[in-house]
C-alpha positions as CSV (number, residue, x, y, z in Angstrom):
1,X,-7.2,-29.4,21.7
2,X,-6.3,-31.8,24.3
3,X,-8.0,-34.6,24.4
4,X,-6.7,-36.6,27.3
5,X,-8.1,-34.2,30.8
6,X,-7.2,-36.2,34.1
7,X,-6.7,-33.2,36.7
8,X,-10.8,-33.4,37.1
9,X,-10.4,-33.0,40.8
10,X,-7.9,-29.9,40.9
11,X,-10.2,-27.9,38.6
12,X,-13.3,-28.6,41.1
13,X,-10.9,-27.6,43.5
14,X,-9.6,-24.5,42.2
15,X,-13.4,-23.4,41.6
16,X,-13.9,-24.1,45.6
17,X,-11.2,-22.2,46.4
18,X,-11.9,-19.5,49.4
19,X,-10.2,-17.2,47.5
20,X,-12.2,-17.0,44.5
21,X,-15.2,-14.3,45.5
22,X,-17.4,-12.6,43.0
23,X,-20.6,-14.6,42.2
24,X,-19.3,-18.2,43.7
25,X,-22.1,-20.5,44.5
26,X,-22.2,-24.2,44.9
27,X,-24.5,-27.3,45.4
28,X,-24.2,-30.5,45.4
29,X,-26.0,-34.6,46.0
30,X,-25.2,-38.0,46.9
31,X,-27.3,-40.7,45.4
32,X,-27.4,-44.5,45.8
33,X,-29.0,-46.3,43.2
34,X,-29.7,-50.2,43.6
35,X,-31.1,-51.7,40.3
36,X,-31.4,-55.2,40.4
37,X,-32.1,-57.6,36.6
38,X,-31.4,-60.8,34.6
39,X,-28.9,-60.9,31.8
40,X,-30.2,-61.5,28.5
41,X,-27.4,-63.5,27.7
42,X,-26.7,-66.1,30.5
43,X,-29.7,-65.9,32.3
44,X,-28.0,-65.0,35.4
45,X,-29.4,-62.7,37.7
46,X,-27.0,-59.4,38.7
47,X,-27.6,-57.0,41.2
48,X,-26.1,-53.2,40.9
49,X,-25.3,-50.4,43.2
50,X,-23.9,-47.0,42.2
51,X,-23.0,-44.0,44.5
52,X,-22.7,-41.1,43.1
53,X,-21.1,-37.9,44.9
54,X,-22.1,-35.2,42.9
55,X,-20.3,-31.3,43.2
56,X,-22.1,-28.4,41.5
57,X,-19.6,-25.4,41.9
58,X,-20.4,-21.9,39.5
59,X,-18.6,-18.8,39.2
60,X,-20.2,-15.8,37.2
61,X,-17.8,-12.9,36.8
62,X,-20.2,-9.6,34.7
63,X,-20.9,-11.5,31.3
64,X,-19.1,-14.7,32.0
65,X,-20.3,-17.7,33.5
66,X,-18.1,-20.8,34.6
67,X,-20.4,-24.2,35.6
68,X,-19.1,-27.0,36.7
69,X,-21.0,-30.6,37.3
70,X,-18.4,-33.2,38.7
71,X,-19.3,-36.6,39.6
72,X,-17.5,-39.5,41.6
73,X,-18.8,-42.9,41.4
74,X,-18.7,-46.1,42.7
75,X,-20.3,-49.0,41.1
76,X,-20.2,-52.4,43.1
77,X,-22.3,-55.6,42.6
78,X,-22.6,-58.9,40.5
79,X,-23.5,-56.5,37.8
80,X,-19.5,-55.8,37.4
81,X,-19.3,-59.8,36.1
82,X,-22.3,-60.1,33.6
83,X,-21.8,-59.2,30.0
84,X,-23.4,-56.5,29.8
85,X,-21.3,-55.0,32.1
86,X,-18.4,-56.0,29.6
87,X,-20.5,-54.5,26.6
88,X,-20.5,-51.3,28.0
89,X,-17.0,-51.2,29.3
90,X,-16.1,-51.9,25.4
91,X,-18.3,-49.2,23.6
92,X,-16.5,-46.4,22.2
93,X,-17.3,-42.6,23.9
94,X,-18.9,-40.8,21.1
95,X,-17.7,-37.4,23.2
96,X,-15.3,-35.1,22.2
97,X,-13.0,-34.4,25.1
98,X,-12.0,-37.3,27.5
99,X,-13.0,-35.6,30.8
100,X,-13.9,-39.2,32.8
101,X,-11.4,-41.4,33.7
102,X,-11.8,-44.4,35.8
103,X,-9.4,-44.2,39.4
104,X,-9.8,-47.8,40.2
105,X,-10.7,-51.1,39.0
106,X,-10.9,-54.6,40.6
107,X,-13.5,-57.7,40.5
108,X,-15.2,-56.0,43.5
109,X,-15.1,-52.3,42.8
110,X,-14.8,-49.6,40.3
111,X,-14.1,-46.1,41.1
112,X,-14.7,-43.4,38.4
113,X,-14.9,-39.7,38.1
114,X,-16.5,-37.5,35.3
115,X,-16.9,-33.7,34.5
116,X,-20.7,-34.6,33.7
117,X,-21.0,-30.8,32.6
118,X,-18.8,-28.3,32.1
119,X,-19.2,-24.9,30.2
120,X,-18.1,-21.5,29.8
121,X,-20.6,-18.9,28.9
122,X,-20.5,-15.7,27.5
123,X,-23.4,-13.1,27.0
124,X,-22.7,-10.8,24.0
125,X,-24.8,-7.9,22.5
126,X,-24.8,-10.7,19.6
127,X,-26.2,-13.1,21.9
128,X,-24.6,-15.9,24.2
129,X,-21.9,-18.3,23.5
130,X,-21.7,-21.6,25.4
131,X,-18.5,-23.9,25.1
132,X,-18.2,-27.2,26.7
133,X,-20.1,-30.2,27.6
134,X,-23.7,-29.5,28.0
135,X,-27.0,-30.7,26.9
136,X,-28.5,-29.5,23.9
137,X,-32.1,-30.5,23.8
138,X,-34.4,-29.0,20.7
139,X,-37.4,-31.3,21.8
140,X,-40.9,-30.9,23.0
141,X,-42.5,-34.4,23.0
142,X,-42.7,-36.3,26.2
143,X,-42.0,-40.0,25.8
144,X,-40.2,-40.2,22.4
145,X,-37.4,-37.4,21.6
146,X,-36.4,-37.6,17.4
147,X,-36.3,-33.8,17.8
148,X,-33.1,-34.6,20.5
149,X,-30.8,-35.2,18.4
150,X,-27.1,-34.3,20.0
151,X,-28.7,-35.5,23.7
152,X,-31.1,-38.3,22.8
153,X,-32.6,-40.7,25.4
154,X,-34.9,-43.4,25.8
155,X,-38.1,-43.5,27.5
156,X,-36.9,-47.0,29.2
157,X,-33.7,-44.9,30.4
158,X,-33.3,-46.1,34.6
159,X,-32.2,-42.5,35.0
160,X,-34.6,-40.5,32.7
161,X,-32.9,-37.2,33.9
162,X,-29.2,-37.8,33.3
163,X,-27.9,-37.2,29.9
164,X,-24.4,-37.8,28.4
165,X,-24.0,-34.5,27.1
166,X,-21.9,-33.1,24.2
167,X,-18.8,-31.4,23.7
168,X,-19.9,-28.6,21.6
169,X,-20.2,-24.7,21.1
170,X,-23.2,-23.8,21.2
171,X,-24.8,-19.9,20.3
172,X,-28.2,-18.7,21.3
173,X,-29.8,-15.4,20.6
174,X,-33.4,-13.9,21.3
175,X,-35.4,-13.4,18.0
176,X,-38.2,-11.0,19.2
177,X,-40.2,-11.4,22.3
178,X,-40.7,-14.9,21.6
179,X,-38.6,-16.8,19.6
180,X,-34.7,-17.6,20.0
181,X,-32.5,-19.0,17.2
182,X,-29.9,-21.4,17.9
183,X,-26.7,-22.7,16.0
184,X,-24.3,-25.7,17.3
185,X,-21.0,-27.0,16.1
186,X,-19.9,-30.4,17.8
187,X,-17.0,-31.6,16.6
188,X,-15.1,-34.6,16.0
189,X,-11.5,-36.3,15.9
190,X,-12.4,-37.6,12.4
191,X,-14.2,-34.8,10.6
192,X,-17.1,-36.6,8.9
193,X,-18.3,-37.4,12.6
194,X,-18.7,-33.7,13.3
195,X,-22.2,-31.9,13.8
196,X,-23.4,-28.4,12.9
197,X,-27.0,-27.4,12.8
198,X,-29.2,-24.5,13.4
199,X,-32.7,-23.9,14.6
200,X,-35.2,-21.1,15.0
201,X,-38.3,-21.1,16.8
202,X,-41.5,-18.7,17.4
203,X,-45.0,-18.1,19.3
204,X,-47.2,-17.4,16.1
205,X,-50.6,-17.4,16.6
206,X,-50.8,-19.8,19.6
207,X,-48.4,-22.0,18.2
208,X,-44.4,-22.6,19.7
209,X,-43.0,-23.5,16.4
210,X,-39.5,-24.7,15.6
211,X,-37.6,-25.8,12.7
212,X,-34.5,-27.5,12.7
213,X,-31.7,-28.4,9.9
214,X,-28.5,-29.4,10.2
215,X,-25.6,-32.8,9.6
216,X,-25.4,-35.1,12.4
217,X,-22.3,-37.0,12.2
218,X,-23.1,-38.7,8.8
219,X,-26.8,-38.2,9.0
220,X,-28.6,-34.8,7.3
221,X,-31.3,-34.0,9.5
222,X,-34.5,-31.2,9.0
223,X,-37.1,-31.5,11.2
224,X,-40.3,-29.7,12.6
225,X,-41.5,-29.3,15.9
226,X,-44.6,-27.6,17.5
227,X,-46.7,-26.9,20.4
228,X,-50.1,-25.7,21.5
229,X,-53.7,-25.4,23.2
230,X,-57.0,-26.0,22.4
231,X,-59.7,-26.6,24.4
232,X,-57.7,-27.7,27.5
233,X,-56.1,-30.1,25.6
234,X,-52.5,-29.4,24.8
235,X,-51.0,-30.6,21.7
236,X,-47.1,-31.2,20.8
237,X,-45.7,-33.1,17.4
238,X,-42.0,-33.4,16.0
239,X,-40.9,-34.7,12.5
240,X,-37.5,-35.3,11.5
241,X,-36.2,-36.6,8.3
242,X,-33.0,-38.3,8.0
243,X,-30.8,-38.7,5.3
244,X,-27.5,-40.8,6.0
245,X,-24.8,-41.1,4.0
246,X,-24.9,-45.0,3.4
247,X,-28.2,-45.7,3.5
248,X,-31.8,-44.8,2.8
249,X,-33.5,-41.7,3.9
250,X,-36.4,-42.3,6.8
251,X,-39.0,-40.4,8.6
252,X,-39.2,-40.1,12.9
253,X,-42.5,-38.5,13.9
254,X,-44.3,-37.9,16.9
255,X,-47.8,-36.9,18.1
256,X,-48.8,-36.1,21.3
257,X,-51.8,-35.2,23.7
258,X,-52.1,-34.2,27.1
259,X,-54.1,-33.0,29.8
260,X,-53.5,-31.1,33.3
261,X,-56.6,-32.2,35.2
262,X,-57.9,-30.0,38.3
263,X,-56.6,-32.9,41.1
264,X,-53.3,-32.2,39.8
265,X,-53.4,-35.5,37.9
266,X,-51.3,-35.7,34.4
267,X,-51.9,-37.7,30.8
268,X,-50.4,-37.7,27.6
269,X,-50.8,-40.0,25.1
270,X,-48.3,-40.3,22.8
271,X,-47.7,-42.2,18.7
272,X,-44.6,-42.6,18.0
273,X,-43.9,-43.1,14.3
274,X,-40.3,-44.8,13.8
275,X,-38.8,-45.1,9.8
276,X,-35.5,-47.2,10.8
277,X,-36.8,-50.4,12.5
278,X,-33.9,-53.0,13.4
279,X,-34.7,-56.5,14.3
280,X,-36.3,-57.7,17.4
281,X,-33.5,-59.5,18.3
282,X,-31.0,-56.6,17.7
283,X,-32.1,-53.6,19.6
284,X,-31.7,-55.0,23.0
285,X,-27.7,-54.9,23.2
286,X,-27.5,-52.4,20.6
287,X,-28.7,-49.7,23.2
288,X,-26.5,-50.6,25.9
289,X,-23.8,-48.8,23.6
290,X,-25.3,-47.0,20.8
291,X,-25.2,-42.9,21.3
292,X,-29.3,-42.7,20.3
293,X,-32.3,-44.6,21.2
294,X,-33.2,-47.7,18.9
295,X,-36.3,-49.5,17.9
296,X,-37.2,-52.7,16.3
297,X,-41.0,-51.4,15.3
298,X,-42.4,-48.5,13.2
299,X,-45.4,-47.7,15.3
300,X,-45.8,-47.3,18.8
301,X,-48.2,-46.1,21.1
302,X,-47.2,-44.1,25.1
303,X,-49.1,-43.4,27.8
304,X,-47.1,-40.8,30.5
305,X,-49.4,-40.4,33.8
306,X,-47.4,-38.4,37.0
307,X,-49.2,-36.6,40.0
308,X,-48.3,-34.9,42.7
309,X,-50.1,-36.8,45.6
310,X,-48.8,-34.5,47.8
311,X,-45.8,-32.4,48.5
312,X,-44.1,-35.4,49.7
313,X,-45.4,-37.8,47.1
314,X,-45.2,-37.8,43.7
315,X,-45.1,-40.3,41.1
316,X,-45.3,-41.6,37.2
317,X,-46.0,-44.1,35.0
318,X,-44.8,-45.0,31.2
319,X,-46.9,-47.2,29.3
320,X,-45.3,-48.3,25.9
321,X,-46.6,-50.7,23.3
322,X,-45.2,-51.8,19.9
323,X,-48.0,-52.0,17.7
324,X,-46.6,-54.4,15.4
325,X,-45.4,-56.7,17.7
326,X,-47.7,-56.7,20.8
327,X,-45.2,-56.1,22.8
328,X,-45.6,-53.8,26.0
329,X,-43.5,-52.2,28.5
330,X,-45.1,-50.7,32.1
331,X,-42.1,-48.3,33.7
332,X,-44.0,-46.7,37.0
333,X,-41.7,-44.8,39.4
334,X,-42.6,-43.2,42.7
335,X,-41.2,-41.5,45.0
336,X,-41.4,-39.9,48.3
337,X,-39.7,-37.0,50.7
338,X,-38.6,-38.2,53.8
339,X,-39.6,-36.0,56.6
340,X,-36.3,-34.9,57.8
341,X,-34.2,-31.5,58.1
342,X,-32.2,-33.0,55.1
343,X,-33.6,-33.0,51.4
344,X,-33.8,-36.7,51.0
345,X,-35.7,-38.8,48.2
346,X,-36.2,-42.2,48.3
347,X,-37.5,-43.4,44.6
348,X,-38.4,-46.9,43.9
349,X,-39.5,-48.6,40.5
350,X,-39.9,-51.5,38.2
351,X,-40.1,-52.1,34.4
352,X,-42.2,-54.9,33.1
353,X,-42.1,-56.4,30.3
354,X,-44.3,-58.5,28.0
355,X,-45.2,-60.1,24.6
356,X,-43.7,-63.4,22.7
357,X,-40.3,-64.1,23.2
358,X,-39.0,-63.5,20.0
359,X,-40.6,-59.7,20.3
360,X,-38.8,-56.6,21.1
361,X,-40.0,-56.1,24.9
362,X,-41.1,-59.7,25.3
363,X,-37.5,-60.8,25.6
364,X,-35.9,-58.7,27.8
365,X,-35.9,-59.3,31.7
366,X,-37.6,-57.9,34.5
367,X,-35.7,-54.7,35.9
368,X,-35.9,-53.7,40.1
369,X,-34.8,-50.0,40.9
370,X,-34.4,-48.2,44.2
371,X,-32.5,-44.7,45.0
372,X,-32.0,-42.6,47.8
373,X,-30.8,-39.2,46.7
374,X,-29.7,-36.0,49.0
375,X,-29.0,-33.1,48.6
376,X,-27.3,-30.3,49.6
């Protein structure tokens, strides 16, 4: 396949065309983000702003669908001169097909566009087949995600809803009235980095229960995952174990409780059991470029409180501590609907952090956010 895909902006445009009829629907957003911090490695403050121009075009045509996400974005700010600006500029893409390209670059500005998703579906009598970049999420936990594996994400992530994505083929077929299995091939320019897996999962006895096996890159993964109810309490727990190629096999696990309570107020409380600690010291830049979450501690205890205040108020709060360490994140995000024709959200948050310096959240800086996002 080709690798190298720069016409992003014809092939939104060809799916926008007038002429195209059966099934055509589209949506779309514009969101400014403002996130303002400290570098960890100079000290000096930075301040960034992104806008994002977002275009949701889909065409369905009897048992095909075509979906589209296409993004344009413009990233200004101090942020563009810190070096963790120049970090991320410098990490490799771990996705398949290059379908983002940058359109501009200066001292002031940068311009980029993406196909953020982008998949072809077809349903079958043997069930549906998905190609293209997409997210792939096997998980059922709510702060930590070891089930995640091709679309993992950290509970510290300034977007928690946007995912990378993977360039995969993906197929997905009903098993019963209420299980599915799953299979996914994503591959890679060097073959050893591909990765094919499989999953099934069923409602037995008042559990949702999954299982989960495949190679992840150079990784061997099986894990379990399940769900349930008793009491009014819900329950959810993943386990994964990992076997890579170069090093010693490890344990991820996750157990979770939470509660709906009557005022529409929501808990969980979540341990999250981590087998590959790095150092302290290490994890910090490590995520700014590695493809799945790391951690410098082996236990850790969540808290995940959101409400609805109202239909024009809602917010949430993460609560992380790493029990070894003492050190503590608070992440709490509101936001509200502005009373206007438009659909407009303005979000604002902040991520504290504390412990010793030489601790995993104790020596990271202070992080300001604000968004306003429409849509249409």
């Amino acid at each position: 396949m080709v690798r190298r895909f720069r016409p992003i902006l014809g092939l939104v445009a060809a799916l926008s065309a007038s002429g195209v009829q059966a099934d055509f629907s589209h949506s779309g957003s514009l969101k400014n983000q403002t996130v303002g911090s400290r570098s960890l490695v100079d000290g000096n403050p930075y301040l960034s702003n992104l806008t994002r121009l977002r275009l949701e075009p889909r065409y369905r045509q009897g048992d095909w669908t075509l979906d589209a996400v296409y993004d344009l974005e413009l990233l200004t700010g101090s942020f563009l001169d810190s070096p963790e600006f120049a970090l991320l500029k410098s990490a490799p893409d771990p996705r398949y097909w290059t379908l983002q390209d940058e359109l501009h670059e200066s001292a002031d500005l940068v311009v980029g566009h993406q196909l953020y998703r982008a998949t072809v579906q077809w349903r079958s009598p043997v069930g549906d087949f998905r190609l293209g970049r997409q997210q792939v999420n096997w998980s059922t936990a709510l702060i930590w995600n070891p089930m995640d594996i091709l679309n993992p994400v950290s509970p510290l992530q300034v977007e928690p809803d946007e995912r990378m994505g993977v360039d995969a083929l993906l197929w997905d077929k009903s098993w019963g009235a209420t299980g599915r299995i799953s299979a996914v091939h994503a591959p890679q320019h060097s073959s050893e980095k591909a990765s094919t897996a499989v999953r099934a999962k069923h409602y037995l006895a008042g559990v949702d229960a999954g299982v989960m096996v495949g190679e992840f890159t150079d990784v061997t993964k099986a894990g379990f995952s399940g769900s349930g109810s008793v009491a009014g309490t819900g329950w959810r727990t993943e386990l994964v174990w990992s076997e890579p190629d170069t090093r010693d096999s490890y344990w991820q696990g996750v157990a979770d409780l939470n509660w709906a309570l009557r005022n529409g107020l929501n808990l969980a409380v979540e341990y999250f059991y981590n087998g590959e600690p790095l150092s302290a010291g290490a994890t910090g830049f490590a995520n700014l470029v590695s493809a799945r979450p790391l951690y410098a501690g082996r236990h850790y205890a969540g808290l995940l409180v959101w409400q609805d205040i109202n239909p024009f108020w809602q917010y949430r709060v993460v609560t992380i501590k790493n029990v070894q360490d003492s050190s503590w994140v608070l992440y709490p995000r509101s936001t509200w609907v502005l009373p206007l024709n438009q659909e407009i959200y303005f979000t604002a948050g902040f991520q504290w952090f504390g412990g010793e310096v030489d601790t995993e959240y104790g020596r990271l800086e202070p992080i300001a956010l604000l968004e306003l996002h429409c849509f249409f």
